[in-house]
C-alpha positions as semicolon CSV with decimal commas, in nm:
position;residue;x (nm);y (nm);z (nm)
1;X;13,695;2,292;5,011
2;X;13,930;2,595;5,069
3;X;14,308;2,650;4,988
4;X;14,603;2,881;5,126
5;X;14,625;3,144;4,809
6;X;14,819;3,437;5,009
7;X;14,885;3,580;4,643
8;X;14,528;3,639;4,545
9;X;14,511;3,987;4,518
10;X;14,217;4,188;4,711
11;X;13,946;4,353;4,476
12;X;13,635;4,495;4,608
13;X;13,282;4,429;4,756
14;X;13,073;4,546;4,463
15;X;13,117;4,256;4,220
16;X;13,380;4,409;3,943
17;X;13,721;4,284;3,822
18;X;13,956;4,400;4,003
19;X;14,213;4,605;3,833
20;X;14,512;4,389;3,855
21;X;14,410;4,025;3,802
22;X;14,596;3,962;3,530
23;X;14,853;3,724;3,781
24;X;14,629;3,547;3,996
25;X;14,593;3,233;3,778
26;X;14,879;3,262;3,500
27;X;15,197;3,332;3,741
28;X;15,486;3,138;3,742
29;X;15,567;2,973;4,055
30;X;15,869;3,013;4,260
31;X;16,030;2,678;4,186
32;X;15,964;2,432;3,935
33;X;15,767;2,118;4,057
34;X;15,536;1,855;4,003
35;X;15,267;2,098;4,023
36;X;15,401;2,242;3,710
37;X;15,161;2,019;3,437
38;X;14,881;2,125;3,676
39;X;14,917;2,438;3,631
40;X;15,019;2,483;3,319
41;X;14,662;2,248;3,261
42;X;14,496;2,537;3,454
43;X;14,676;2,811;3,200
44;X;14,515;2,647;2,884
45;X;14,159;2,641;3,025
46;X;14,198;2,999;3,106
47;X;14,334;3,057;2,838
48;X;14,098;2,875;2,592
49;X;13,824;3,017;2,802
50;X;13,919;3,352;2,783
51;X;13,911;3,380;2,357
52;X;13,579;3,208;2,395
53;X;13,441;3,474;2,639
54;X;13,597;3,793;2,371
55;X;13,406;3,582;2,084
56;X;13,048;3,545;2,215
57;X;12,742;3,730;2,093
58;X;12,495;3,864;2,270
59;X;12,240;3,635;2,461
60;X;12,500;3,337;2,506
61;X;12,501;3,113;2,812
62;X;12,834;2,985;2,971
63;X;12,822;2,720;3,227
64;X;13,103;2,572;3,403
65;X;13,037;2,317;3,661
66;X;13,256;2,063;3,873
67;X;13,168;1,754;3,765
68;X;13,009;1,568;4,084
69;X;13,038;1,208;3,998
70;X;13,405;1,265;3,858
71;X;13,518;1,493;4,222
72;X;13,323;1,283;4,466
73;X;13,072;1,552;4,588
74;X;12,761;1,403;4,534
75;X;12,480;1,619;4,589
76;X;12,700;1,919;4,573
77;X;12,732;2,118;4,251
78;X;13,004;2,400;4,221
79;X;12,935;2,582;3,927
80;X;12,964;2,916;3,783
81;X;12,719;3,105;3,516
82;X;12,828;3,355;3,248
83;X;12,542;3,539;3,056
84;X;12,603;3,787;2,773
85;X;12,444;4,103;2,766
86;X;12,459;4,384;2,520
87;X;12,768;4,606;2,411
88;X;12,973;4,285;2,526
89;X;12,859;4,267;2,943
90;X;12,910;3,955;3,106
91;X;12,738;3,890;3,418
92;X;12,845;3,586;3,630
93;X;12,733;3,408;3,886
94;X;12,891;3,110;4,080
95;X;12,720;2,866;4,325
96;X;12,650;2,986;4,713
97;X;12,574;2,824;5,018
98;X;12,174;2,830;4,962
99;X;12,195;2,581;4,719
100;X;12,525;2,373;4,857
101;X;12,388;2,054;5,106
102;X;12,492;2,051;5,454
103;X;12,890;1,937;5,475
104;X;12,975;2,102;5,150
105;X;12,921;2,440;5,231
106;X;13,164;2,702;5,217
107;X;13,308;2,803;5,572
108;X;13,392;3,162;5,590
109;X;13,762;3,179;5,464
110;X;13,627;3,060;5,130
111;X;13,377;3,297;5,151
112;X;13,668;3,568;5,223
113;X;13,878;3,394;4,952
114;X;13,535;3,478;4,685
115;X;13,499;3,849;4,817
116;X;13,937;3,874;4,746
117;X;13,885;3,734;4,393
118;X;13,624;4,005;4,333
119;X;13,276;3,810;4,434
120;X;12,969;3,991;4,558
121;X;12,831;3,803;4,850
122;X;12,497;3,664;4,700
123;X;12,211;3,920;4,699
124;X;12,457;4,249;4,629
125;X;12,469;4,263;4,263
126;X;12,124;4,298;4,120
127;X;11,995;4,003;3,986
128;X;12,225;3,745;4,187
129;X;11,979;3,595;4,422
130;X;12,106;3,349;4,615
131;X;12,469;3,335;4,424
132;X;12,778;3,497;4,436
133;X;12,736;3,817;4,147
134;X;13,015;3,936;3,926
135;X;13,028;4,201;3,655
136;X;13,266;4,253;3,377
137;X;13,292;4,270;2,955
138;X;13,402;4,076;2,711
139;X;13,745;4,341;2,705
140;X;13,808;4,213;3,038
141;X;13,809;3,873;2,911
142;X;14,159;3,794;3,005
143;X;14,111;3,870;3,347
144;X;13,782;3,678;3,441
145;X;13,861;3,404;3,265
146;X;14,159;3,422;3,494
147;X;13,959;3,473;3,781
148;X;13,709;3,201;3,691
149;X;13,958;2,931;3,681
150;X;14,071;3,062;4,033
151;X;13,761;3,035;4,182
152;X;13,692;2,643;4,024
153;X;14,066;2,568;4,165
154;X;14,114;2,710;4,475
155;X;13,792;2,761;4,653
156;X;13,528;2,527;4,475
157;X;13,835;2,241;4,427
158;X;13,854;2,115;4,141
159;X;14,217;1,954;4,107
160;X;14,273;1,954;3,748
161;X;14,017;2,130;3,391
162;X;13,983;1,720;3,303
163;X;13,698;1,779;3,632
164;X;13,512;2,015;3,474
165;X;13,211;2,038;3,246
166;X;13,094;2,316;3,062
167;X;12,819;2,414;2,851
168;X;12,835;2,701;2,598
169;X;12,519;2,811;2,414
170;X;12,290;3,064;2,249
171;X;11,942;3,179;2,375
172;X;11,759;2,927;2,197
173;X;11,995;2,680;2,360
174;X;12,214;2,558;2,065
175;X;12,496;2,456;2,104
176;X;12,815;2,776;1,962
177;X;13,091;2,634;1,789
178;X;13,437;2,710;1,898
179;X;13,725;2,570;2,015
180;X;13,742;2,325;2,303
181;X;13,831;2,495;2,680
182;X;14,163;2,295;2,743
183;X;14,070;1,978;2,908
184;X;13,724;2,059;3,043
185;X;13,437;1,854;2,873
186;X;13,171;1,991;2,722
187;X;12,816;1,867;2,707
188;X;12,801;1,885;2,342
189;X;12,991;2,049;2,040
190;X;13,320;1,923;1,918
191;X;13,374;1,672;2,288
192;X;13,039;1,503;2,208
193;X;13,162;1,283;1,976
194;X;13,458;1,183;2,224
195;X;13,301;1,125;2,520
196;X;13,003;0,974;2,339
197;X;13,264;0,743;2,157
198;X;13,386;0,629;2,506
199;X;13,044;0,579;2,649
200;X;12,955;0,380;2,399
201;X;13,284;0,157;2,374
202;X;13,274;0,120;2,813
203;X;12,890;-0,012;2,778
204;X;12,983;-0,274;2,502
205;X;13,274;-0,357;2,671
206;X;13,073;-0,417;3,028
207;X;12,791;-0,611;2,796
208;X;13,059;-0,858;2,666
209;X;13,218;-0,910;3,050
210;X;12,826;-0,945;3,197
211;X;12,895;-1,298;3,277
212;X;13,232;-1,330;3,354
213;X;13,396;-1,193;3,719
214;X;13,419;-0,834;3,783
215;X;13,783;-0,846;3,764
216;X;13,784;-0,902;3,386
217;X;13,481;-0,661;3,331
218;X;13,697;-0,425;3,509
219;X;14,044;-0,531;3,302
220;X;13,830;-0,473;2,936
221;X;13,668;-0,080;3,088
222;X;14,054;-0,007;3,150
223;X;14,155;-0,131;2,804
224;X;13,896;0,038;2,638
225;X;13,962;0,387;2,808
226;X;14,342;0,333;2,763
227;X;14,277;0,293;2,369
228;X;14,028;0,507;2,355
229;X;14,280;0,750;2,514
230;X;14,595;0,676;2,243
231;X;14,324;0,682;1,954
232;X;14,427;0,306;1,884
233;X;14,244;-0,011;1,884
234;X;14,219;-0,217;2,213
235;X;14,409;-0,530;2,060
236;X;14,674;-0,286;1,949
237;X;14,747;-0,166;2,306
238;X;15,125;-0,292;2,444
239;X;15,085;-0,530;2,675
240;X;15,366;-0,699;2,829
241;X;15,380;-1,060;3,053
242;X;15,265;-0,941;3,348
243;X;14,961;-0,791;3,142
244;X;15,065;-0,454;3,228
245;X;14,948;-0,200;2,930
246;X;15,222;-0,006;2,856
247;X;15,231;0,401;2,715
248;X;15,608;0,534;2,605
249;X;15,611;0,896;2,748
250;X;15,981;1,035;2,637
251;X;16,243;0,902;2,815
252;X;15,993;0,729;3,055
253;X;15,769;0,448;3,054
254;X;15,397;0,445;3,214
255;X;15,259;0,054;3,325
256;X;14,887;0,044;3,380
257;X;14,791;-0,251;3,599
258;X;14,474;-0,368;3,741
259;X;14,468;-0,515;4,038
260;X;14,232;-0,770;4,202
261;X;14,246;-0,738;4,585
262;X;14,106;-0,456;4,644
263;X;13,979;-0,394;4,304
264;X;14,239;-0,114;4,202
265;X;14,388;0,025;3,866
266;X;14,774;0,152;3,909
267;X;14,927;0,387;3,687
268;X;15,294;0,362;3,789
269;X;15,600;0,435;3,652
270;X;15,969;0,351;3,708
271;X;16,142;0,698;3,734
272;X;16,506;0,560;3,800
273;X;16,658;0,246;3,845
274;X;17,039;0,171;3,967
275;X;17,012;0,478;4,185
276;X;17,157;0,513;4,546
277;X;16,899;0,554;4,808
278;X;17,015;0,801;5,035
279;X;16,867;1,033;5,326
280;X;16,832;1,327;5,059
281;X;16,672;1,150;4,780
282;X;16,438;1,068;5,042
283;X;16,411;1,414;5,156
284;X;16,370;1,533;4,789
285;X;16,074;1,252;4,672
286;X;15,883;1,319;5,017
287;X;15,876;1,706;4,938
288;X;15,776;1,636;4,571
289;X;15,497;1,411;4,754
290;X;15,366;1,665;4,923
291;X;15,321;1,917;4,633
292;X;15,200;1,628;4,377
293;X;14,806;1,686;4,308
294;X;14,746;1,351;4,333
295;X;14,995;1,032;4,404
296;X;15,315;0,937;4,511
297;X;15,667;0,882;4,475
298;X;15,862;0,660;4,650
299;X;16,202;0,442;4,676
300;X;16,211;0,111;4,723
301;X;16,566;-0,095;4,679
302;X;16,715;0,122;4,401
303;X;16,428;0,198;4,187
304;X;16,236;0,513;4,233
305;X;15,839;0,483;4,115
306;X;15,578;0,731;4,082
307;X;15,247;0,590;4,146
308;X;14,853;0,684;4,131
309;X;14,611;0,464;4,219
310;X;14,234;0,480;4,078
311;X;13,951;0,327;4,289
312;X;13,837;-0,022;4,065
313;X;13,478;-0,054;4,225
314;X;13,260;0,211;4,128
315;X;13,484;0,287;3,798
316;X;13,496;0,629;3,688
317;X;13,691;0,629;3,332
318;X;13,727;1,028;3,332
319;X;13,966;0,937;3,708
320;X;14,149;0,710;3,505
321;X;14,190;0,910;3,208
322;X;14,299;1,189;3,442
323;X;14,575;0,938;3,609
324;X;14,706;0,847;3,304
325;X;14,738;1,208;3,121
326;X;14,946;1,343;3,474
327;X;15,160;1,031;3,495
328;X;15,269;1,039;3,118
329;X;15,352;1,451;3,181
330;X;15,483;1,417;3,538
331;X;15,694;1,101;3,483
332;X;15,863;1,206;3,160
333;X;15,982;1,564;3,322
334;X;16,036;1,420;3,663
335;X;16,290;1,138;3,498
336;X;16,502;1,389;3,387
337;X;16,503;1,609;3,707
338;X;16,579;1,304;3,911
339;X;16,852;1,205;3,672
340;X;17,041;1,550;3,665
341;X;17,028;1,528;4,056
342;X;17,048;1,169;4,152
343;X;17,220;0,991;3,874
344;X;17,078;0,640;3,826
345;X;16,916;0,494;3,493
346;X;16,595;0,660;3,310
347;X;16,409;0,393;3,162
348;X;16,460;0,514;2,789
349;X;16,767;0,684;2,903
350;X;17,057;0,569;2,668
351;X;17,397;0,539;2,809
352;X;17,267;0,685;3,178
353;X;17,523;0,582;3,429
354;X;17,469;0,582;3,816
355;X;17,634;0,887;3,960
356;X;17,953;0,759;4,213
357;X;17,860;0,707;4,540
358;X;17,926;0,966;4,798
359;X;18,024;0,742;5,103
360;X;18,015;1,063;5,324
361;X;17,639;1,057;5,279
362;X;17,417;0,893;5,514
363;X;17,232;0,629;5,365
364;X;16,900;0,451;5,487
365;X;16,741;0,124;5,421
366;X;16,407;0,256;5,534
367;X;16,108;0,329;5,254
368;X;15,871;0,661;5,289
């Protein structure tokens, strides 16, 4: 559960901001890469977060948790608690090892990693018990909602905001309005409806697939969270010959497939066609790999694809819905990268020529 953050800044011991957190979440990295509609994912929920945390009146509740069944955790619950106090004090509180199971327990570099962001180990700030304590005010908004989002991504791991859940409320517990926090769900308030919607569509559509093979019952859940998705009807969806559904994203194309053996939904694209596979376009795509959050790019005769896979037994619609928002951002930016570099054709790509051939350059027939 812990990451290699050798920018996060060290604060101290006694469970305050530290003075210069502004940069820990919202920095620009180095070089642009696939990690890019992550992060900028991560930007908006601090972001969103952070007005919501200014706004709040006194007595309000703020929890943000890491959705188990969505992150594969089980038992485990990461969360983090945000009270209100008066004159505008905020006193949070995230998740320790007393209350983690055995196996998901953080080992002490993540501990380290809480004490750099500015966590008290649990027990030092009054009233923290068993959890990690923090201190701050709503003026220092900006910088603990930055710090927040830090401690969801890089030491409790939550991949992308779509993972998390939050609830927002006042003393009586009812629900506050206010905008929603990127895309985090929340347990009620203006994502009800949406997720609610969804619920309700999956369980009618598993009702009217009870008796037929899990294969279709599967085929109508990813229809329904596909439409659901593009705010269109299921029969409206695109759906070519091979019965792939099919989302435009720019200049690139996004297939959703399900797949009977194993039971598996692919989100895929086509990034380039007619390109030349050489040794440093397979280079390039296995070092975008690597920094991808989830899925894969790969080469095989000249097309290059950009795949992520989502498990078909035990069908979570929030992994799929998570597949197919990266894969529409990553494939339409990455298309155009690819191009500039590479040459070939983008699948929208009007009048895209294959770059000439450098016969100097080695050339493999071998796939990552």
């Amino acid at each position: 559960m812990t990451a290699d953050h050798p920018s996060v800044p060290t604060g101290d011991s006694r469970g305050t901001l530290p003075e210069h957190h502004e940069s820990v979440l919202l920095d620009e990295p180095t070089t642009a890469d696939l990690r890019e509609k992550v992060t900028q994912a991560w930007r908006e929920f601090a972001r969103a977060l952070a007005e919501r945390l200014s706004a709040l009146p006194t007595g309000a509740h703020v929890e943000l948790t890491l959705d188990p069944t969505a992150s594969g955790t089980g038992d485990a619950v990461y969360s983090i608690s945000i009270d209100v106090g008066a004159d505008g004090r905020l006193a949070a509180r995230a998740v320790g090892n007393a209350t983690l199971p055995q196996g998901y327990r953080l080992d002490r570099a993540a501990v380290a990693d809480m004490v750099a962001l500015g966590w008290s180990p649990p027990g030092v700030v009054e009233g923290s018990g068993e959890n990690f304590g923090l201190d701050g005010s709503t003026a220092e908004a900006t910088r603990l909602a930055a710090l927040l989002s830090r401690t969801l991504r890089d030491v409790y791991g939550a991949p992308h905001p779509a993972f998390l859940v939050y609830l927002i409320h006042d003393p009586e517990g009812e629900p506050l309005e206010g905008g929603p926090l990127g895309t985090a769900r929340s347990e009620f308030g203006p994502d009800r409806d949406v997720e609610a919607d969804l619920d309700e569509a999956l369980a009618a559509a598993a009702t009217a697939q009870a008796d037929e093979n899990d294969l279709l019952g599967l085929a109508e859940r990813v229809r329904t969270v596909v439409s659901t998705m593009l705010k269109s009807d299921s029969d409206r969806l695109q759906v070519d010959s091979d019965g792939d559904i099919n989302i435009r994203a720019g200049s690139a194309m996004v297939f959703v497939r399900v797949r009977d053996n194993p039971p598996l939904v692919d989100v895929f694209s086509p990034v380039l066609t007619e390109v030349e596979p050489t040794e440093r376009l397979y280079v390039k795509l296995s070092e975008l790999t690597n920094r991808m959050p989830i899925g894969r790019l790969y080469c095989a005769d000249d097309t290059v694809w950009a795949s992520i896979p989502v498990f078909g037994r035990n069908f979570q619609a929030t992994h799929l819905m998570l597949a197919v928002q990266v894969m529409t951002g990553l494939a339409d930016e990455l298309d155009d990268r690819l191009h500039g570099e590479f040459g070939g054709k983008r699948f929208f790509g009007e009048g895209d020529k294959p770059v000439k051939r450098d016969e100097s350059e080695h050339r493999t027939g071998m796939y990552l």
